[in-house]
C-alpha positions, 0 to 999 in steps of 0.5 A, spaced: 500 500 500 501 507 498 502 511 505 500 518 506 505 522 511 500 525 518 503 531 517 501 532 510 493 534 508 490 530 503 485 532 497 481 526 493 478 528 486 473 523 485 470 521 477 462 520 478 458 516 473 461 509 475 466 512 480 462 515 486 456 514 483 453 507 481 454 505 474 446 503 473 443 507 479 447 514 480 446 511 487 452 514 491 450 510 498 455 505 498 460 511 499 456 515 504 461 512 510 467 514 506 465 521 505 462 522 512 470 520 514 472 525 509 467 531 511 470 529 519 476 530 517 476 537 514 478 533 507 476 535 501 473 532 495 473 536 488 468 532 484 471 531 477 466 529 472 463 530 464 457 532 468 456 539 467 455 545 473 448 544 474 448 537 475 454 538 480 452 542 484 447 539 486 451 532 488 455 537 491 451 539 496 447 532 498 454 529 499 456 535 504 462 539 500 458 545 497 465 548 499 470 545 495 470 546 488 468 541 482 471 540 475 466 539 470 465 538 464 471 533 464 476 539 465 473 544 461 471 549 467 471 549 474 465 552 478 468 554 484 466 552 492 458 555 493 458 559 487 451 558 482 453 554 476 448 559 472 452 564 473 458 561 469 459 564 462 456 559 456 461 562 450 465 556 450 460 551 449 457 556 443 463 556 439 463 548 439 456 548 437 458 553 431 465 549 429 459 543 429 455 547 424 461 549 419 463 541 418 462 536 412 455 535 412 457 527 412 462 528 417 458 531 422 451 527 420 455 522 423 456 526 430 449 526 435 451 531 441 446 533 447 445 539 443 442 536 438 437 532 442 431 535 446 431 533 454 427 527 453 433 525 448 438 526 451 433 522 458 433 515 453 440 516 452 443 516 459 437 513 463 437 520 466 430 523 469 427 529 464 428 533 469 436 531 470 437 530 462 435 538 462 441 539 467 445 535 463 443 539 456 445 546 460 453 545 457 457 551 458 464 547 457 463 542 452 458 537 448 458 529 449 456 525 444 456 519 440 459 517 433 456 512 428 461 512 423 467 508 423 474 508 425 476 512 419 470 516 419 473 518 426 478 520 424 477 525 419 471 528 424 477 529 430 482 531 425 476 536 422 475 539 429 482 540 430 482 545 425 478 549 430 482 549 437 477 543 438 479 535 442 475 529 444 475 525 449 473 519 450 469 517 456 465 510 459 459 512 454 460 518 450 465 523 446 466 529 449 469 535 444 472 541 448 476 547 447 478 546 455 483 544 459 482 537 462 481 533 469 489 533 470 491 539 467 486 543 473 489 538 479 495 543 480 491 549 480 486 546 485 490 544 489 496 550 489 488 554 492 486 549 497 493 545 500 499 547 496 503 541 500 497 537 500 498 529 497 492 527 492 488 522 491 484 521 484 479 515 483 476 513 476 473 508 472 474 510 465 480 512 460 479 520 460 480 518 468 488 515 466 491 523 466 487 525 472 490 519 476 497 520 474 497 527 476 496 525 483 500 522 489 495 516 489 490 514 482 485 508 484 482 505 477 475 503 479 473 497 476 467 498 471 463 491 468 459 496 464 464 498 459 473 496 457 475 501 463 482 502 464 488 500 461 493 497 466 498 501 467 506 499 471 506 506 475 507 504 481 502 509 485 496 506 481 492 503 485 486 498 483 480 497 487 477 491 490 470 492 487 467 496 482 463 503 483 461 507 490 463 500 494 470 500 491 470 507 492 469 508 499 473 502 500 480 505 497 478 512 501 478 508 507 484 504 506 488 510 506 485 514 511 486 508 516 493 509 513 493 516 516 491 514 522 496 509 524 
């Protein structure tokens, strides 16, 4: 096991869907224990997901950390602690729509993003409720989606939004294009403002969570039945949980709490 110096505050950067959040269920119960130990202890969790400010939050508060700040939309805003995620300026997910617009029609026929569906689309798409799907439409950052064509048709979309500053990442179930950063590049940051001598831990289940991993002191990969997951890595700070969503999750954070109580 990995130990953590007593002397040095801890911050955990957790992923949501198929990390802290059940994969089928968007249940978090299993990891309450976890976050009580965390909250007890003056811990902070910086939620770190593809989900959009206005979902955050909400999930930010219910959890017990309204005053840590969240990573959102895959990295591509950050929404500060006790802010309001309406007030976040929606420009950049503009210029990605537009972008979008300025595509071969063939190549972007084959591109379906959350901009393109009503909230009852975007609700049969992720299993979400109507009024969750309506949150997870309010982007400001970055538009998932999904793309039909194949792997050559692929990569002529990613090469043809590059032309406009544009990335795509990866997810357990979308693509997610964005003019951002990403999760590992607002670790730093994040943590220069909340602890600057902290030691991190990351958690996640997908590989647009690997980078997130690397750039901290402590990655935990999460197993996810629902989909391929992580790539094993040799990096000796990695990590494997022994059980995939919030179970696994609040068993790794425990395990290197109880190594700081020791």
């Amino acid at each position: 096991m990995i130990s953590l110096k007593k002397d040095v505050p801890l911050i955990v950067f957790s992923d949501l869907d198929g990390t802290l959040l059940d994969h089928e269920t968007y249940s978090w119960a299993a990891a309450e224990p976890a976050l009580a130990a965390l909250r007890a202890r003056g811990i902070p969790l910086v939620l770190a997901s593809s989900k959009t400010a206005l979902e955050i939050a909400p999930l930010r508060a219910a959890m017990g950390f309204s005053h840590c700040p969240a990573i959102v939309e895959n990295g591509a805003g950050v929404l500060a602690g006790g802010a309001d995620p309406q007030a976040l300026d929606d420009g950049g997910y503009r210029a990605i729509r537009a972008a979008l617009d300025r595509l071969d029609p063939d190549l972007r026929a084959q591109f379906q993003g959350f901009g393109d569906l009503d909230a009852a689309g975007v609700a049969r798409l992720t299993g979400l409720s109507l009024a969750d799907a309506a949150a997870a439409k309010a982007r400001q950052f970055s538009e998932p989606g999904t793309f039909s064509g194949d792997a050559k048709a692929r990569t002529a979309f990613l090469a043809a939004l590059a032309k406009f500053g544009l990335s795509a990442t990866q997810g357990g179930r979308f693509l997610t294009l964005s003019k951002g950063a990403t999760k590992a590049d607002q670790i730093a940051s994040l943590t220069a403002q909340l602890a600057p001598r902290a030691r991190t831990m990351a958690l996640g289940d997908a590989p647009n969570d690997l980078a997130m991993l690397m750039a901290c002191d402590i990655g935990v990969i999460i197993p996810n039945p629902a989909h391929s997951g992580l790539i094993e890595t040799a990096a000796p700070h990695l990590l494997r949980a022994p059980k995939a969503g919030p179970e696994g999750w609040a068993i790794s954070v425990r395990a290197q709490l109880a190594q700081r109580s020791n």
